[in-house]
C-alpha positions as CSV (number, residue, x, y, z in Angstrom):
1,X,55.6,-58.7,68.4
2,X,53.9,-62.0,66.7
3,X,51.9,-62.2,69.4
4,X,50.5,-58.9,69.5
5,X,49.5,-58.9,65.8
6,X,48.0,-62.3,66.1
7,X,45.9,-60.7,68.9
8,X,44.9,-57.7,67.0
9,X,43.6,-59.1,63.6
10,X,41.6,-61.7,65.7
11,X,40.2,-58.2,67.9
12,X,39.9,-56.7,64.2
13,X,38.2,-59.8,62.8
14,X,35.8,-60.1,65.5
15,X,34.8,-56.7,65.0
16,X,33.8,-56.8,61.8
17,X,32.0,-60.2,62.2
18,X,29.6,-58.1,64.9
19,X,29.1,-54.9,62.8
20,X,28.3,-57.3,59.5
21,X,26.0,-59.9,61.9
22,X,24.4,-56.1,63.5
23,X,24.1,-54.8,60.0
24,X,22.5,-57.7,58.7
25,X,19.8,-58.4,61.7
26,X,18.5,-54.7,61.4
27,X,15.6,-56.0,59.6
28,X,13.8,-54.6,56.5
29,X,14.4,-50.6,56.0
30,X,11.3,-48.9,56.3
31,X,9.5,-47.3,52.8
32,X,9.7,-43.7,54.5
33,X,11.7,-42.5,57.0
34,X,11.0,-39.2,58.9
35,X,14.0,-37.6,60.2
36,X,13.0,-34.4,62.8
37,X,14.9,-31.5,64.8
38,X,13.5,-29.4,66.8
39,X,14.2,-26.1,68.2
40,X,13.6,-26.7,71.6
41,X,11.9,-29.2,73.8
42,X,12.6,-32.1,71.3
43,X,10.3,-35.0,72.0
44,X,13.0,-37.1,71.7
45,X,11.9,-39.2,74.5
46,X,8.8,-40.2,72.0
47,X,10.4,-41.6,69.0
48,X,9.0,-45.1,69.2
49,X,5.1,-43.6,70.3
50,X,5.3,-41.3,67.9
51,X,6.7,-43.9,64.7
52,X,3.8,-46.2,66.0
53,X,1.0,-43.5,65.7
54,X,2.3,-42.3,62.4
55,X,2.7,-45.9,61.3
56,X,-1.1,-47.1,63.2
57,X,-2.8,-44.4,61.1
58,X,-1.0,-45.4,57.8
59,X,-2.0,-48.9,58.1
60,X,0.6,-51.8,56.7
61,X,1.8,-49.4,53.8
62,X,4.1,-47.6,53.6
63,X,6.1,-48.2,56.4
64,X,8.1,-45.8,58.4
65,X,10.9,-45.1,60.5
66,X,11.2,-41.7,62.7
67,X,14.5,-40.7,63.5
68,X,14.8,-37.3,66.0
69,X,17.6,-35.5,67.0
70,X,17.8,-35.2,70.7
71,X,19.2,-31.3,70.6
72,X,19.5,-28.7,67.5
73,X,22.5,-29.1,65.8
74,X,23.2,-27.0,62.7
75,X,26.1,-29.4,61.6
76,X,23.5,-32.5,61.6
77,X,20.8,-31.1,59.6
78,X,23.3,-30.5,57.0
79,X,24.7,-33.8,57.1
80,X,21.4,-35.6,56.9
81,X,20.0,-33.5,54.2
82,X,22.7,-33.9,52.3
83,X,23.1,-37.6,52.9
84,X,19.6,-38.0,51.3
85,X,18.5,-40.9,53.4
86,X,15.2,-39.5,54.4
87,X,11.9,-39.1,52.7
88,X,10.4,-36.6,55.1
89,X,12.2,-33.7,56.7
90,X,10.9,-31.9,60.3
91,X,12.9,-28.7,61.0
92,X,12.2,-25.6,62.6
93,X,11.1,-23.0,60.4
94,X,13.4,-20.7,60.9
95,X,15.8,-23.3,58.8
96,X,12.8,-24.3,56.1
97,X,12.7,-20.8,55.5
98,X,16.5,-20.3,54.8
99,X,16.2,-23.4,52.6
100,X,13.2,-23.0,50.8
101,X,15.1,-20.3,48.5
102,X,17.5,-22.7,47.3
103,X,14.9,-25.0,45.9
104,X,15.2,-28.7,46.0
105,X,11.3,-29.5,47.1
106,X,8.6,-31.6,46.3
107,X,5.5,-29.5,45.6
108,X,2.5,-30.8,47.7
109,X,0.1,-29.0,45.8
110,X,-1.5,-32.1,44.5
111,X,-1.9,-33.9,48.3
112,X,-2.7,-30.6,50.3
113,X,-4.6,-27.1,49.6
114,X,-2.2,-24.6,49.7
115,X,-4.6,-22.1,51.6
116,X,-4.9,-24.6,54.5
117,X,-0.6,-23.9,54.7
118,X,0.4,-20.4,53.4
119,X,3.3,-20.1,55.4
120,X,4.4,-23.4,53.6
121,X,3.7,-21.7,50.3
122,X,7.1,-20.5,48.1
123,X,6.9,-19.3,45.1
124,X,3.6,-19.8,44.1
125,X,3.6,-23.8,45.8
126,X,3.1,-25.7,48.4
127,X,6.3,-26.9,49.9
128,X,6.0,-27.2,53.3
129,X,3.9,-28.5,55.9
130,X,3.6,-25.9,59.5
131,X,3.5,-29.0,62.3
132,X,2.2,-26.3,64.6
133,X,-1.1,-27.9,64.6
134,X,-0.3,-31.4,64.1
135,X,-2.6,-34.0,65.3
136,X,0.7,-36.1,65.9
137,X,3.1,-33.9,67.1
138,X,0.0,-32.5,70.1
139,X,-0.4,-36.0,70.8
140,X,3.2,-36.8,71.7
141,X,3.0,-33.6,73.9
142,X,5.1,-31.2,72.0
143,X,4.7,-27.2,73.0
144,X,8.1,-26.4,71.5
145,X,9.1,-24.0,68.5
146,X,7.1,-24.1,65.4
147,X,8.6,-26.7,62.7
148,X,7.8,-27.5,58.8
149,X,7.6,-30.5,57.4
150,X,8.7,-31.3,54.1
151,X,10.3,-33.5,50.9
152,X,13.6,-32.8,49.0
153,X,13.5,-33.9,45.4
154,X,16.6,-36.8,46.9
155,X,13.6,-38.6,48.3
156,X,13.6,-42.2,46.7
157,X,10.1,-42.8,46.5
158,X,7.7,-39.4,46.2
159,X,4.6,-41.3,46.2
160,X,5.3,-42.9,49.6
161,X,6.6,-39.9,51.7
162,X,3.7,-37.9,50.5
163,X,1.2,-40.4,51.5
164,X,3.0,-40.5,55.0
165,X,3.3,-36.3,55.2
166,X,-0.5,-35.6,54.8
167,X,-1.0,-37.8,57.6
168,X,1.7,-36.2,59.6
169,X,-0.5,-32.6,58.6
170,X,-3.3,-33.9,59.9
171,X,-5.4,-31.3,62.3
């Protein structure tokens, strides 16, 4: 029974040593990271090309990190907004537009016109971004669902993720 123990706290010890020696390599965490879901036909397949366009056209600063979900789940868009770890949301409108009553968003009406994005417009502000003509997202080949981007009020640096979201808005 000794031996068994013996054999499982080294197993356990082990463990830990990789997750702590994997958690510490990761490297420094981006400034802004862009979490996305899509409808359908998730470019999932382009995470990397499309974190190095975004980051190419945003020069050095801030840096960012793109994180999409390789199929719609409802159950993991509600964990990661809650979870508060991104700056910049991508989600099909259909979701941005249940969401947008609750409240929660950073206005963009100081970075963007709202004219140029009514149906981003709640209330009087700007709080959403339609992708449907993004620059970025044609570029990476995406034909699927429309999808809004935007900030929750969560976001740890404002300044950044807006910087990075009028890019990401570009036409």
């Amino acid at each position: 029974m000794k031996a068994k123990w013996s054999r499982g706290g080294w197993l356990a010890a082990v463990l830990a040593l990789l997750l702590a020696v994997t958690t510490a390599c990761g490297g420094p965490k981006a400034d802004v990271s862009v979490f996305m879901m899509f409808p359908q036909n998730s470019p999932f397949n382009k995470q990397d090309e499309l974190k190095n366009a975004l980051q190419a056209k945003m020069g050095e600063a801030p840096t960012v990190a793109v994180s999409i979900s390789p199929i719609f789940e409802p159950q993991k868009m509600v964990v990661e907004l809650a979870a508060g770890d991104h700056g910049i949301f991508v989600l099909p409108k259909e979701q941005f537009d249940g969401f947008k009553k609750e409240g929660g968003f950073v206005p963009l009406d100081d970075i963007l016109k709202k004219e140029d994005f009514p149906d981003g417009v709640y209330d009087g502000q700007l709080i959403g971004v339609p992708l449907k003509d993004s620059k970025l997202l044609k570029d990476a080949g995406y034909k699927g669902g429309e999808v809004v981007a935007f900030i929750t009020m969560r976001v740890k640096n404002k300044d950044k993720a807006k910087q990075v979201l009028k890019v990401m808005a570009e036409k």
